[in-house]
N, C-alpha and C positions, 0 to 999 in steps of 0.2 A: 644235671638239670631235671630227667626226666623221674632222680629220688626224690627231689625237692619240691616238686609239683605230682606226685603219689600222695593219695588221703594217706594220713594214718588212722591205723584200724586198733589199735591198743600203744596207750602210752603210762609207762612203767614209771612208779612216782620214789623216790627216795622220801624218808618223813623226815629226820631232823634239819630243820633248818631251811624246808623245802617244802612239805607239807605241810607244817605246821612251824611254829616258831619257837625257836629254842633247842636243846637236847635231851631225851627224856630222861634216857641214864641221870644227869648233871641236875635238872630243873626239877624234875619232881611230877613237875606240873606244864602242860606245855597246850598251846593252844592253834588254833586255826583262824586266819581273820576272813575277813565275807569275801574278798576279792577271791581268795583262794578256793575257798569253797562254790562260789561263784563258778568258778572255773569249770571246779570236779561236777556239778549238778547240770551243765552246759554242754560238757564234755558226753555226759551221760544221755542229755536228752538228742543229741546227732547222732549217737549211736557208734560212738569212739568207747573203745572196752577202756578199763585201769584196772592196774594191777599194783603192787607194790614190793619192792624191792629194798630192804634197808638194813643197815647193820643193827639189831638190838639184838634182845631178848624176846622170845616172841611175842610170850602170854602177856608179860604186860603193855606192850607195846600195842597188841591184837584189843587188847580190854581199852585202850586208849581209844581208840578207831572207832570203840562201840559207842564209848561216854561221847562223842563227838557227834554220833550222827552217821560216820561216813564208812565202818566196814561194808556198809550193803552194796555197796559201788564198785566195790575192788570185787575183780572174778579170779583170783588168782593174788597170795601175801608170800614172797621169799623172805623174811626174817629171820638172816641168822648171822653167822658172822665169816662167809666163805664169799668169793670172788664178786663182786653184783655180775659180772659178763656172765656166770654161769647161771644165777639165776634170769638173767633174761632171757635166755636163750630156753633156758628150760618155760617160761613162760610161753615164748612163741610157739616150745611144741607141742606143750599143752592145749595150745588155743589149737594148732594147728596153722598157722600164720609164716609167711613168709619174715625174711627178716627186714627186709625192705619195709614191709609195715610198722614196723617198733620204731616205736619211740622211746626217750630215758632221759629224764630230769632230776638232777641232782645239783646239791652247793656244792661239792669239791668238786675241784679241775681236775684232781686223779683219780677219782672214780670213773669221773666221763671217760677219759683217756684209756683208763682201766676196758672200758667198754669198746669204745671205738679202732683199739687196737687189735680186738679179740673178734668183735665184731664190728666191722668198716661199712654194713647195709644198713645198721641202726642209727636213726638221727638220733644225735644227743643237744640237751639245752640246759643253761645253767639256770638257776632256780631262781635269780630275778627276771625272768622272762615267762614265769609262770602265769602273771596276771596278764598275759597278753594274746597267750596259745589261742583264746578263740577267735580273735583278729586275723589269725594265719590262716592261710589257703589252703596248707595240708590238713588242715585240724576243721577244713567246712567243708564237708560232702556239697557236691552239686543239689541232691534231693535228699531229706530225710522220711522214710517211709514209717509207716506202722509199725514195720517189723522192727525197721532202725531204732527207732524211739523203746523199742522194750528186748531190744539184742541181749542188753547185759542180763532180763531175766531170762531169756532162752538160752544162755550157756550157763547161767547157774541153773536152772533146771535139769541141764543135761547134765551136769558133773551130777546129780543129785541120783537122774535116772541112772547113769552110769554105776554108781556103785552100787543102787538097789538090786541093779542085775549078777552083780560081783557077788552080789550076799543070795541072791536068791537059788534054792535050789528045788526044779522042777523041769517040765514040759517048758518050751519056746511057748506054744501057744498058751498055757497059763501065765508065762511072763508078760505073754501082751495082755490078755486079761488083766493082770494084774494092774496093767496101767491106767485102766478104765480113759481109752483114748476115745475120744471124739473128732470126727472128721465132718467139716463142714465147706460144701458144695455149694457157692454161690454165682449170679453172675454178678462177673466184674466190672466197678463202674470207676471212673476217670483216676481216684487215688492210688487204685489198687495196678495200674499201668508201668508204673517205674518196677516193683517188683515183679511184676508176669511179664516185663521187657527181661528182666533181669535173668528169669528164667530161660527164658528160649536162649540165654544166650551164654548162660552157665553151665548149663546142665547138660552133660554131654553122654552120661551112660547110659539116662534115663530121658533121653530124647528121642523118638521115635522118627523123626526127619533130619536134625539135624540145622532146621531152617530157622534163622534167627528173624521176632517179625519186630520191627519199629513201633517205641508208644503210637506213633503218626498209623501208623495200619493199622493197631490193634485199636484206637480210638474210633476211626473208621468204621469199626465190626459192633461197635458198642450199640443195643437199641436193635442193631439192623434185623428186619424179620425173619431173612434168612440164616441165619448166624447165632450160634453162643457163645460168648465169649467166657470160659466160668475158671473160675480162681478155688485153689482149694488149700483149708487151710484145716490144719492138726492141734490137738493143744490132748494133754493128759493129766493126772493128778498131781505132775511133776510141775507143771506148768505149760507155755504155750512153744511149738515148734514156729509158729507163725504159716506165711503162706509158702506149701510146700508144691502148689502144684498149678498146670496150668489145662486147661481143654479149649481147645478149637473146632469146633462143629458146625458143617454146613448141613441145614435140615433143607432136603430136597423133600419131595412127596413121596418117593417112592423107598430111599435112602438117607438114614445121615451119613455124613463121610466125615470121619475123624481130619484135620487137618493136621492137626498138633495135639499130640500128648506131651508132655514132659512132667516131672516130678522130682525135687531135690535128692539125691543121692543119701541125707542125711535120714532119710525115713526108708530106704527101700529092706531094709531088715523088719517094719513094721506092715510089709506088703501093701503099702498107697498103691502100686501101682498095678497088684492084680485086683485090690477093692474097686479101683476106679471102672477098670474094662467091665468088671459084675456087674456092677450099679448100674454103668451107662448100658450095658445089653441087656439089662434087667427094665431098663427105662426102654429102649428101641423095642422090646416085645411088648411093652403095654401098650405103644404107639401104633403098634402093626408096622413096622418100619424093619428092611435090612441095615445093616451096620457094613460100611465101606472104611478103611483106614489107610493111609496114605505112609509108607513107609522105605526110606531112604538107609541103607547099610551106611554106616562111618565106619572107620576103624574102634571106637570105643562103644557101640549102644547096641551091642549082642541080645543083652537081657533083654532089652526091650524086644525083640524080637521071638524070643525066648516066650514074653508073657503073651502076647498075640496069639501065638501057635498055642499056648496052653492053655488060651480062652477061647482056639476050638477055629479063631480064623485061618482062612483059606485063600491059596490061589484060584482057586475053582472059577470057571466064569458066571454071571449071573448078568441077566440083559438090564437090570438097575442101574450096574456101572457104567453106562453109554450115557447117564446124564451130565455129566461131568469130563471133563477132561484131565487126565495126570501129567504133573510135571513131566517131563524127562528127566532119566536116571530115578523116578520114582516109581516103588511098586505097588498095586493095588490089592488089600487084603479084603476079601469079603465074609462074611459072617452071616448067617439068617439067624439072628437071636431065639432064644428063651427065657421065659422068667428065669432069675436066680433067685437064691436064699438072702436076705443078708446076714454077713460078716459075722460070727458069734463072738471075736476078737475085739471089735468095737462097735460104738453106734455111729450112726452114718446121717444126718439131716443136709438135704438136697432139694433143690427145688423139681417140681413135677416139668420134666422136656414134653414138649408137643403141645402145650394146653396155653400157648398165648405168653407174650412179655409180661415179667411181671409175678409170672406164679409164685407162690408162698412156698416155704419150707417146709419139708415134713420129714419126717424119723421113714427111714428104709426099716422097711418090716418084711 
């Protein structure tokens, strides 16, 4: 029960007979009718990945997909003519995906079988039940976010970044260079809650508490004058990472106190999360403000600890900290800022902290 009421997060399409109608080998000519594509463009905008899996040849069958409209959709084509189980599988580790997420539609009853024997976590569905998937409960996320709606390009952007760096040879930091990445610092309003829920509650390495907050709290925080609420999102030449990152900040007068850092795991090789501590201690010294951060050991979120210390925070006492009270089992990190540089790796636009709800964006210079 509890596979069958799991979203699916990529569902693996068989073409003849399945995706389109007919056989290409046999017809020549084979085509796609609306319901079906219907489907795939519905499937895409909830932010269900596809892939496809089928016995051809591949070049022509790949140049079919093009003539159609529909290769841009597929993040991942196994076309060839070895097991389909191994090519989903290989799909899932590509994605990086549990198997319990796959899904696999196919006309033949021994393909599926083929699969389900091989792999018993993967739903399988026979191909007249195609024009139906979006009616399915596994196939409609509760919420579909920003991110969701443009998933399929932030993993093909990654295979994209990914091999760039396979081919590239140089310095780490000209590789970031090279992606001419921008990071944008905003506060977070009522849309952007499902994904910065998402985060606190994901993100476990790059958690600096550990504390998961509820859209209900963090909605709460939205507007309040003591509070920032800010979302942070990445995108590069490659295309968009979406929102990688989350800040919770209580602005006292004497101190802000970091409540909550977190940052996707999936950026921490492009350093989000030493740029973030710069910016914002580069922001608490324009303000005249100390910096307090609020930090809780788990067994998984070392680094985060890690980057604190090597942005100079301390145990040190400072009589600032008595405005506030810390959790229990919570530790308080203080800092007296300095200006910093920014980033020569990427450009940064953020809005100005201390100057009122509401402030504009500007490029960290």
């Amino acid at each position: 029960m509890a596979q069958e009421q799991s979203i699916v997060k990529c569902l693996v399409w068989d073409l003849d007979n399945t995706l389109w109608n007919g056989t290409l080998a046999e017809d020549g000519r084979v085509e796609v009718d609306d319901g079906v594509r219907a489907v795939v463009e519905g499937l895409d905008a909830r932010g269900v990945l596809q892939a496809v899996s089928s016995r051809n040849d591949h070049d022509p069958a790949w140049a079919r997909l093009e003539e159609l409209g529909l290769a841009e959709y597929f993040v991942a084509a196994h076309i060839d003519w070895g097991p389909k189980s191994d090519s989903v599988r290989k799909i899932a580790e590509r994605l990086d995906f549990a198997l319990t997420t796959i899904a696999f539609i196919d006309d033949q009853p021994a393909e599926r079988a083929e699969v389900a024997h091989h792999l018993p976590d993967v739903r399988c569905y026979p191909a007249d039940q195609a024009r139906d998937l979006l009616d399915r409960p596994e196939f409609s996320p509760p919420a579909v976010t920003a991110d969701a709606r443009r998933r399929r390009q932030m993993y093909q952007a990654a295979a994209e970044r990914e091999e760039h760096r396979e081919r590239f040879d140089g310095a780490d930091e000209d590789f970031l260079r090279s992606l001419r990445i921008e990071t944008h610092i905003a506060e977070a309003c009522d849309e952007d809650l499902t994904r910065v829920e998402e985060l606190t509650r994901r993100t476990s390495q790059m958690n600096a508490t550990g504390v998961h907050y509820s859209q209900e709290a963090l909605r709460s925080l939205l507007g309040a004058p003591d509070h920032d609420v800010l979302v942070v999102s990445m995108a590069d030449r490659f295309g968009p990472h979406g929102a990688v990152g989350v800040l919770l900040i209580e602005k006292l007068p004497r101190v802000w106190r970091i409540k909550l850092l977190a940052t996707s795991c999936r950026v921490v090789s492009f350093g989000a999360g030493t740029v973030l501590l710069r910016w914002l201690t580069d922001a608490a010294a324009r303000a005249g403000v100390h910096l307090a951060a609020d930090f809780r050991r788990t067994d998984r979120n070392r680094i985060m600890e890690v980057a604190y210390r090597f942005a100079g925070f301390g145990t040190g006492g400072c009589d600032c900290l008595g405005a506030f009270t810390v959790p229990e089992g919570t530790e308080c990190l203080h800092l007296e800022p300095t200006r910093q540089e920014a980033p020569t790796t990427m450009r940064v636009v953020a809005p100005v902290l201390g100057g009122g709800g509401g402030a504009a964006a500007v490029e960290w210079e």
